[in-house]
C-alpha positions in Angstrom: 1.6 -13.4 26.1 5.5 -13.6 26.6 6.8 -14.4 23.3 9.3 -16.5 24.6 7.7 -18.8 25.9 6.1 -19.7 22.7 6.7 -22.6 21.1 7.5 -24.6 17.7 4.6 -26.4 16.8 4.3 -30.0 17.9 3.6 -31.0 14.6 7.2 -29.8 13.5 9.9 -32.4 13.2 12.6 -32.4 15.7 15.3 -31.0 13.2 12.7 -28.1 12.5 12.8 -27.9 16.0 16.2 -27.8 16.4 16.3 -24.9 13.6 13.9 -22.7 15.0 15.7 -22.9 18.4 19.0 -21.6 16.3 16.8 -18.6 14.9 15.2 -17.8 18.4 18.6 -17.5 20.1 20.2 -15.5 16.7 17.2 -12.9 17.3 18.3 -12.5 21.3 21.5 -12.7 20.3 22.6 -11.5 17.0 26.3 -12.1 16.8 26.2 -15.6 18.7 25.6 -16.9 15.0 28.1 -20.1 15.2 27.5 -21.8 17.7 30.6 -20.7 19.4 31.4 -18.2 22.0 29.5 -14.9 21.6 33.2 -12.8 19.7 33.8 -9.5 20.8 32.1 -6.7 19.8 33.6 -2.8 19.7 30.9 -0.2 20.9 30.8 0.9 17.4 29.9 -2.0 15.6 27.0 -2.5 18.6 26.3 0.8 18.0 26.1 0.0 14.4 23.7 -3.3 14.5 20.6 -3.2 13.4 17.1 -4.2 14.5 16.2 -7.9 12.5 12.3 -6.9 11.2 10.6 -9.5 8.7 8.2 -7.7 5.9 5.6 -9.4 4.4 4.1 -8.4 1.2 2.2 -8.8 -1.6 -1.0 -8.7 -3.9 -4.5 -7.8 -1.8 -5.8 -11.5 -1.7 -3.0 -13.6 -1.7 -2.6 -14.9 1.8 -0.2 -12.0 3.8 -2.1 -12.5 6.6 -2.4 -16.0 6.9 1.6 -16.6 6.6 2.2 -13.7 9.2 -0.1 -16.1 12.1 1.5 -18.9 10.5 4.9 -18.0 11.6 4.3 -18.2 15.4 4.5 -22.2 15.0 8.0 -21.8 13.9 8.9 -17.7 15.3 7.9 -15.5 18.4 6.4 -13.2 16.4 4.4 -10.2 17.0 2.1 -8.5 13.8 2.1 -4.9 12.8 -0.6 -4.0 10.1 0.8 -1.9 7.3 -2.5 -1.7 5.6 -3.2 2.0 4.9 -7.3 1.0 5.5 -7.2 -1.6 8.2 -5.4 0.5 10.3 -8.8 2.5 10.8 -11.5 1.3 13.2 -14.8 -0.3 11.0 -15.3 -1.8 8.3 -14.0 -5.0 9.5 -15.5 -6.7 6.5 -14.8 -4.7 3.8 -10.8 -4.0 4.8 -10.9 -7.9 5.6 -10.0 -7.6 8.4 -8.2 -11.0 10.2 -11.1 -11.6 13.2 -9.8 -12.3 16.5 -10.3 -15.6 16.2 -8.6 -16.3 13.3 -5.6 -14.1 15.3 -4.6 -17.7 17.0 -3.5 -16.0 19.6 -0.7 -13.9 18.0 -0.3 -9.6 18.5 -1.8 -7.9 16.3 -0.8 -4.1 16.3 -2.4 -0.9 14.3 -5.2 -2.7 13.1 -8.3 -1.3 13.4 -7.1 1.7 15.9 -6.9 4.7 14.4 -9.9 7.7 14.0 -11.2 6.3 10.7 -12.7 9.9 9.8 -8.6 11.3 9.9 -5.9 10.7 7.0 -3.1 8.3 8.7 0.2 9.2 6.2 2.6 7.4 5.9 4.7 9.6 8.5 2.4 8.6 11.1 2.9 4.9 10.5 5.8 5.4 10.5 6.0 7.4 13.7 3.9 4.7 15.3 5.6 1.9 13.9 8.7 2.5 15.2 8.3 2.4 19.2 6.0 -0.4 18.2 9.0 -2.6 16.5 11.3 -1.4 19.9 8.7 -2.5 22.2 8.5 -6.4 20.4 12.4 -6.5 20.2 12.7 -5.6 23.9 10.0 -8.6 24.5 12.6 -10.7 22.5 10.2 -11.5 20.0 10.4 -10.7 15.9 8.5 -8.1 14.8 6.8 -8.8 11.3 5.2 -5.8 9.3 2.0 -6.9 7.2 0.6 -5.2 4.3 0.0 -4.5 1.0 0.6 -0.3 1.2 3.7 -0.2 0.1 4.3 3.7 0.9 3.9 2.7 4.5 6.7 -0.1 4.4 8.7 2.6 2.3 8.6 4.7 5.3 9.2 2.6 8.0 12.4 0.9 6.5 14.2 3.8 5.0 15.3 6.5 7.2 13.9 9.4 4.3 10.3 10.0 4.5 10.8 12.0 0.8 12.1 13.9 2.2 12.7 14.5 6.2 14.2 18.5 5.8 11.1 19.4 4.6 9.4 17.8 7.7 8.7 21.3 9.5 7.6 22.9 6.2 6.0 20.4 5.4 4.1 20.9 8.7 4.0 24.4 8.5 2.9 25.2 4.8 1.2 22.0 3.5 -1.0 21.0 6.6 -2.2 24.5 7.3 -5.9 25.4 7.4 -5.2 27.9 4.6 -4.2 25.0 2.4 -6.5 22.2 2.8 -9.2 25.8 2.3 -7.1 27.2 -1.1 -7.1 23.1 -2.3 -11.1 23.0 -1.3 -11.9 26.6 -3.6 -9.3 25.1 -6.7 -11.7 21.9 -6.4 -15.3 23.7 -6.1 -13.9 26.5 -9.4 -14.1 23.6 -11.7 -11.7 22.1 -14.4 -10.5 25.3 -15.5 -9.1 26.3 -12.3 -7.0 23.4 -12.2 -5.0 24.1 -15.3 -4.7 27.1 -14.5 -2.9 25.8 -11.4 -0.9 23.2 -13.5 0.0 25.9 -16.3 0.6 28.4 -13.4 3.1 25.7 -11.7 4.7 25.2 -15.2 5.7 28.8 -15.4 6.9 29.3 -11.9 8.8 26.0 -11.6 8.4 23.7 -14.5 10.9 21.2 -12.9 8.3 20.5 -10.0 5.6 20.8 -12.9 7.3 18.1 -14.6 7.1 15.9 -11.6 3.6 15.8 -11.2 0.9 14.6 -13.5 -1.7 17.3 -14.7 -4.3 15.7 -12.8 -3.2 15.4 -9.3 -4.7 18.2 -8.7 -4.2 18.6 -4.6 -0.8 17.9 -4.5 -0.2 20.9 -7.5 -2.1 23.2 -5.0 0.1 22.1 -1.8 3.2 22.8 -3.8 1.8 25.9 -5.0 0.9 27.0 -1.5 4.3 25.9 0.0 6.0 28.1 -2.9 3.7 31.3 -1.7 4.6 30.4 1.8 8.0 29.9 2.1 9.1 31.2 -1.1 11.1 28.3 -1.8 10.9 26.4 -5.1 9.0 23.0 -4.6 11.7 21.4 -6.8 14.9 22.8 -4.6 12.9 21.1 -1.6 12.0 17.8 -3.0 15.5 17.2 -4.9 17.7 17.3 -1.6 19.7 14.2 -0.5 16.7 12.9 0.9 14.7 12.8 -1.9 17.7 10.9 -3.6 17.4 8.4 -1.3 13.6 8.1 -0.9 12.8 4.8 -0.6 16.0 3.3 -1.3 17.8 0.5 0.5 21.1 2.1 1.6 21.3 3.1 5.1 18.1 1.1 6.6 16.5 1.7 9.9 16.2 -2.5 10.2 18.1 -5.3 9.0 15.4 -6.3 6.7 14.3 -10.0 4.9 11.2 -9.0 2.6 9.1 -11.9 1.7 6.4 -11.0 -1.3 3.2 -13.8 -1.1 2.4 -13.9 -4.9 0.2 -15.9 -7.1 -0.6 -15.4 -11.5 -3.0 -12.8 -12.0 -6.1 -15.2 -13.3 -6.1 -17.0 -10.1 -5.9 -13.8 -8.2 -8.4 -11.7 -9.6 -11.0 -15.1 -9.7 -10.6 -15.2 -5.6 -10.7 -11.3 -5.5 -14.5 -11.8 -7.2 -15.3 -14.6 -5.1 -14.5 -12.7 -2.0 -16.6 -9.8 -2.3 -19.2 -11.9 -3.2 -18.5 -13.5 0.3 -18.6 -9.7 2.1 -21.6 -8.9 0.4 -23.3 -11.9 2.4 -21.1 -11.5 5.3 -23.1 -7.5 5.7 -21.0 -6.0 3.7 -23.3 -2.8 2.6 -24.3 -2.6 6.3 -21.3 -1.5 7.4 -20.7 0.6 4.5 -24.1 2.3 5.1 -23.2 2.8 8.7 -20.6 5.2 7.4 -22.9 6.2 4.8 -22.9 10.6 4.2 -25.3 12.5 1.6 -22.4 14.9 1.0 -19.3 12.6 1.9 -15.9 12.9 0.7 -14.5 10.0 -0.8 -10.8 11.0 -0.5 -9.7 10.8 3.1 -9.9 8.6 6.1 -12.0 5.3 5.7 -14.2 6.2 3.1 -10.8 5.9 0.7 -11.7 2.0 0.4 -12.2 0.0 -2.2 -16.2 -0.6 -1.9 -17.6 2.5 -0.5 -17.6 4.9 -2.8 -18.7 2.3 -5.5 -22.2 2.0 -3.5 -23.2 5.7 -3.3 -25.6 6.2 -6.0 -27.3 2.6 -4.6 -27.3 4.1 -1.1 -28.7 7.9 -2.7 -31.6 5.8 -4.1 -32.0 2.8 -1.3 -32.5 5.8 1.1 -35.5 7.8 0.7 -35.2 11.4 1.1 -38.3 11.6 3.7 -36.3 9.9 6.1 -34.0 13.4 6.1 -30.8 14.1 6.7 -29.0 16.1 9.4 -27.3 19.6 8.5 -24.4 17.7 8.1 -25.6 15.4 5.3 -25.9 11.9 7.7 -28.8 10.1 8.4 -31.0 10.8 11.2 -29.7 8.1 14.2 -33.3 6.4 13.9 -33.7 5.9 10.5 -30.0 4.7 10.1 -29.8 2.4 12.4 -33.1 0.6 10.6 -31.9 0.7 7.2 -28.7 -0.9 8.5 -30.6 -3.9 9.5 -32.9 -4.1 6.4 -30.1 -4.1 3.8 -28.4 -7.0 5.9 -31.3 -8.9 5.9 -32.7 -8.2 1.9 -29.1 -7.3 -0.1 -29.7 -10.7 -1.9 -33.8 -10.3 -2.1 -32.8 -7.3 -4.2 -30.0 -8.8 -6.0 -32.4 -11.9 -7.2 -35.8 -10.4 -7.4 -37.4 -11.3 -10.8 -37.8 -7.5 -12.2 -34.9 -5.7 -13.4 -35.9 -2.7 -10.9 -33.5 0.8 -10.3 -32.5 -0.6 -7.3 -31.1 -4.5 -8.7 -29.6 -2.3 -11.6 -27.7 -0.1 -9.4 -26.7 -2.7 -6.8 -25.3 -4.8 -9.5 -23.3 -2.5 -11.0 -22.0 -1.3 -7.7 -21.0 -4.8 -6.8 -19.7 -5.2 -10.6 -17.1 -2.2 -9.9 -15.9 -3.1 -6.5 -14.8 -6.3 -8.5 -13.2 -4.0 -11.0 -11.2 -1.7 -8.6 -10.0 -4.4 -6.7 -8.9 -6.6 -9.8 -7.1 -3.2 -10.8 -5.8 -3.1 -7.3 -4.2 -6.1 -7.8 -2.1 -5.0 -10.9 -0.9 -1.5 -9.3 1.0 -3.4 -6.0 2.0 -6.1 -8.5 3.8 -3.4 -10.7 5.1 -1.2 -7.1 6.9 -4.5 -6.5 8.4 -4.8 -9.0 9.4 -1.0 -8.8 10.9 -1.8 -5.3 13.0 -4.0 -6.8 13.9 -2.0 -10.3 14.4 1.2 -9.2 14.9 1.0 -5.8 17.0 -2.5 -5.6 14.8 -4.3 -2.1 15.7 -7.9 -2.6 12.5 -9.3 -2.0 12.1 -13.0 -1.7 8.6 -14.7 -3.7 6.9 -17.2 -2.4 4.0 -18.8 -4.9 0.7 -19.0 -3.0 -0.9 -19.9 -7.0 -2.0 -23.8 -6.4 -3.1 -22.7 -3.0 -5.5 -20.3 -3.9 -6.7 -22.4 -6.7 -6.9 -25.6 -4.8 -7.7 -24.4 -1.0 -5.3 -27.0 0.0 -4.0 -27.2 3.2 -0.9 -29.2 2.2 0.3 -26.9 -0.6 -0.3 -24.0 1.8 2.1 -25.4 4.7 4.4 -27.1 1.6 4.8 -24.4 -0.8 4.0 -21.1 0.7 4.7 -21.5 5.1 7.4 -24.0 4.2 9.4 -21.7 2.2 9.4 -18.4 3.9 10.0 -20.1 7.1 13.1 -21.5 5.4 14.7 -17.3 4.1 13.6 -16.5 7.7 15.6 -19.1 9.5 18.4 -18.3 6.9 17.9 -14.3 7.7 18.0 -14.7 11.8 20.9 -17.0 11.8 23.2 -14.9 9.4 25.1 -11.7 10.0 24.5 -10.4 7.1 21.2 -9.2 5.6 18.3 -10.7 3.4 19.2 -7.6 1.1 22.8 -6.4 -0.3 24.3 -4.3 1.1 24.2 -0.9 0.0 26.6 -0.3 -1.7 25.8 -2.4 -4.8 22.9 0.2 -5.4 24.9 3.5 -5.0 26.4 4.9 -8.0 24.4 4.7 -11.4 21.2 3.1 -10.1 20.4 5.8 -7.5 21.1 8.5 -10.3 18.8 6.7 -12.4 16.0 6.8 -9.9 16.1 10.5 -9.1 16.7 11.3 -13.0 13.3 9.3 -13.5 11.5 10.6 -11.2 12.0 14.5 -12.7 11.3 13.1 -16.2 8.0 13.2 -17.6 7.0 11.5 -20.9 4.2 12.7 -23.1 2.7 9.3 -25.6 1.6 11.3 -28.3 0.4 8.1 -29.8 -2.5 8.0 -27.0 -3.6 11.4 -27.0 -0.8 12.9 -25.1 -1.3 11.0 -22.2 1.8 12.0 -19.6 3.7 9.8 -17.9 5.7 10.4 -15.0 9.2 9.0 -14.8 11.0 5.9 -16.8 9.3 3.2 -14.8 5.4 4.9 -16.1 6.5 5.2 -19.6 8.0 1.4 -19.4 4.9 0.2 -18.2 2.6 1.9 -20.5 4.5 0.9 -23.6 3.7 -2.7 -22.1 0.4 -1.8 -22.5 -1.9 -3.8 -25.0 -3.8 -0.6 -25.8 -0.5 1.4 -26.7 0.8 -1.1 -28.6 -2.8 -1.8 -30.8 -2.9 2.2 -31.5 1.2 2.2 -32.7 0.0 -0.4 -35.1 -2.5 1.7 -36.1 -0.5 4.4 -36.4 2.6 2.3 -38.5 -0.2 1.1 -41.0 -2.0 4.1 -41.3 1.6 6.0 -42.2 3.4 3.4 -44.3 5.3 2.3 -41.0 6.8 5.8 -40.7 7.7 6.6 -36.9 6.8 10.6 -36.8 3.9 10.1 -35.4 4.6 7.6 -32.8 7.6 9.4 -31.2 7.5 10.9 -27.6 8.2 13.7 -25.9 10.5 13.9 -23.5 10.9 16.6 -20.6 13.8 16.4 -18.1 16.0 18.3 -15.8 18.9 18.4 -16.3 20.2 20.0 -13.2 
């Protein structure tokens, strides 16, 4: 479909019309901003303009999706998924997936495409974002990047991928056989083994050390291994002037307007429940039990989701071992393909049978921490926008989708939510400068603050010695009602006195 050709809605007013015709002609012709004649422009300011990309984000839930489609009635738009698990092919319910026919017609790119038994990083979105976006611009059409993984968008907008010099070692040391085998024998050794690894880390560079939490156990084995590779200290790597910069507005691949669709929290995590109530009738454990693997692991590729993992001791007991299992732990094709069918057709027999049987029991609670995880979901991207905008100073512009989602309104979708972004977007086409400052109001003091924080860890010796990993962690936890009921505790249990409530603090100060 040329996106050229594509047209305002009908339904849109002829000054609307008028408007969008302005911001169609401002994204062919970028400089051609007044109406006038099209000024002069040196090679090196040509050379020096930028791409015009829209980037829609936001809470899983709260209507990305639907705005992104929404915006062909006023933009030629074409879609790029920045969802780290609808980028893989299945699972169309689960991942929610927007069905072709909902698609009205619009391009929709990396969605469901990729291997879904391979890790997509973020490096290869971004790798296969970018000759995407070139591609839509040289159609003359706007491209609009959809998603709720905010690594991804990191990526694609900022021209450090943490850190592009360690690209080939990163290649060479981290993604080698003998890695993913040493990270594979630290997991099977047990508990142990891993602080061993930590403490081990600690000794030989406590900076990197201090970077990591205790518990992220894989990525303390890759920097071990890159260290007995190359013999270079994780932490001279990962504090180069890319890892500065990680993230960070200044110096952009695109000229960027980020739109965030939002909503409160309540009204949010309600839908959320209501939702996967709808997947679970919509086949939901089929499709998870078409994947389904006696020995799978939950921390690559597709089975990463939010509502796989949470049905495996349902599926360990659903399945009868006399069916058997292939020497690699899946299903024999036969019997699969039958139990698909049967727990589309009886999920809700087992759900409302009359005894409280293993199977109800388990199913329930399964469905119970799907809920859960994606309720928690919600609060992590809520708290990474914020961080965008904190530490890393994206001006991202809210729109409210709150009454929508309560009210499954129509009007207050088009009047509060489509109205407004398409307002910043007409604003963002049709002037020369960006939807974000430029960046020099975030060099200086902010962009040491973000690289100090990130090499700062913070032990809460009120909670057990919980560590937390840079300012933003430690802000956030202190925000937390369960720190804040045990330095109550603590306060009455000590006459108010603070020794026991203070923190550690470890830093770098190179």
């Amino acid at each position: 479909m040329s996106c050229t050709a594509r047209l305002p809605s009908e339904r849109s007013t002829e000054r609307e019309m008028e408007s969008d015709s302005a911001a169609e002609e401002a994204l062919q012709n970028p400089s051609n901003t007044d109406g006038g004649e099209k000024p002069t422009v040196t090679k090196k300011e040509e050379k020096e303009e930028k791409p015009k990309v829209v980037v829609i984000m936001g809470p899983t839930g709260s209507g990305k999706s639907k705005l992104a489609i929404d915006l062909a009635a006023h933009f030629p738009v074409e879609i790029i998924n920045a969802d780290s698990m609808q980028v893989y092919r299945g699972l169309d319910v689960l991942t929610n997936k927007v069905p072709i026919s909902d698609q009205e017609g619009v391009p929709h790119h990396l969605l469901g495409t990729v291997n879904p038994s391979v890790e997509f990083t973020a490096k290869d979105f971004r790798d296969s974002a970018i000759p995407l976006i070139n591609e839509i611009l040289s159609r003359n059409c706007l491209p609009v990047i959809v998603g709720g993984t905010n690594y991804y968008i990191q990526a694609l907008v900022s021209p450090f991928l943490l850190d592009d010099t360690t690209t080939d070692l990163d290649e060479s040391f981290l993604n080698h056989p003998s890695g993913d085998e040493q990270a594979d024998h630290a997991a099977d050794s047990g508990r142990e083994s891993f602080n061993y690894s930590y403490d081990h880390l600690k000794e030989l560079d406590p900076v990197a050390a201090n970077r990591l939490h205790p518990n992220n156990h894989r990525k303390i084995n890759q920097y071990l291994n890159l260290y007995a590779r190359s013999g270079i200290l994780p932490s001279k790597i990962y504090q180069g002037k890319a890892a500065e910069n990680w993230g960070c507005m200044d110096n952009y691949r695109f000229h960027c307007c980020f739109i965030c669709v939002d909503a409160d929290i309540p009204v949010l995590d309600r839908y959320v429940e209501q939702r996967v109530d709808s997947m679970i009738d919509a086949g939901l454990l089929g499709e998870v039990s078409e994947i389904y693997n006696y020995n799978a692991e939950y921390t690559r590729g597709l089975r990463q989701a939010i509502g796989v993992r949470e049905f495996d001791n349902f599926l360990r007991v659903y399945i009868s071992d006399e069916k058997g299992h292939d020497s690699t732990g899946s299903l024999f094709v036969q019997s699969k393909n039958k139990d698909v069918k049967l727990l589309k057709d009886n999920t809700r027999e087992i759900l409302h049978s009359s005894d409280d049987n293993q199977l109800k029991i388990l199913l329930a609670e399964a469905i119970d921490k799907v809920k859960a995880n994606t309720r928690r979901l919600v609060r992590v991207q809520k708290r990474r926008l914020t961080r965008l905008q904190t530490f890393f100073g994206w001006n991202i512009h809210y729109v409210d989708a709150t009454e929508f989602i309560s009210c499954k309104s129509d009007e207050l979708w088009a009047g509060q939510v489509v109205s407004s972004a398409v307002n910043v977007i007409r604003a963002f086409l049709t002037e020369e400068r960006s939807a974000v400052p430029d960046s020099e109001t975030h060099v200086g003091s902010g962009m040491k603050s973000v690289e100090r924080n990130l090499w700062t860890q913070y032990i809460c010796k009120a909670c057990g010695n919980r560590v937390l990993r840079g300012a933003h962690e430690w802000e956030q936890h202190k925000q937390g009602r369960g720190h804040r009921k045990r330095i109550c505790r603590l306060l009455k249990s000590q006459g108010h006195s603070n020794s026991l409530v203070e923190q550690e603090v470890i830093s770098n100060s190179s």
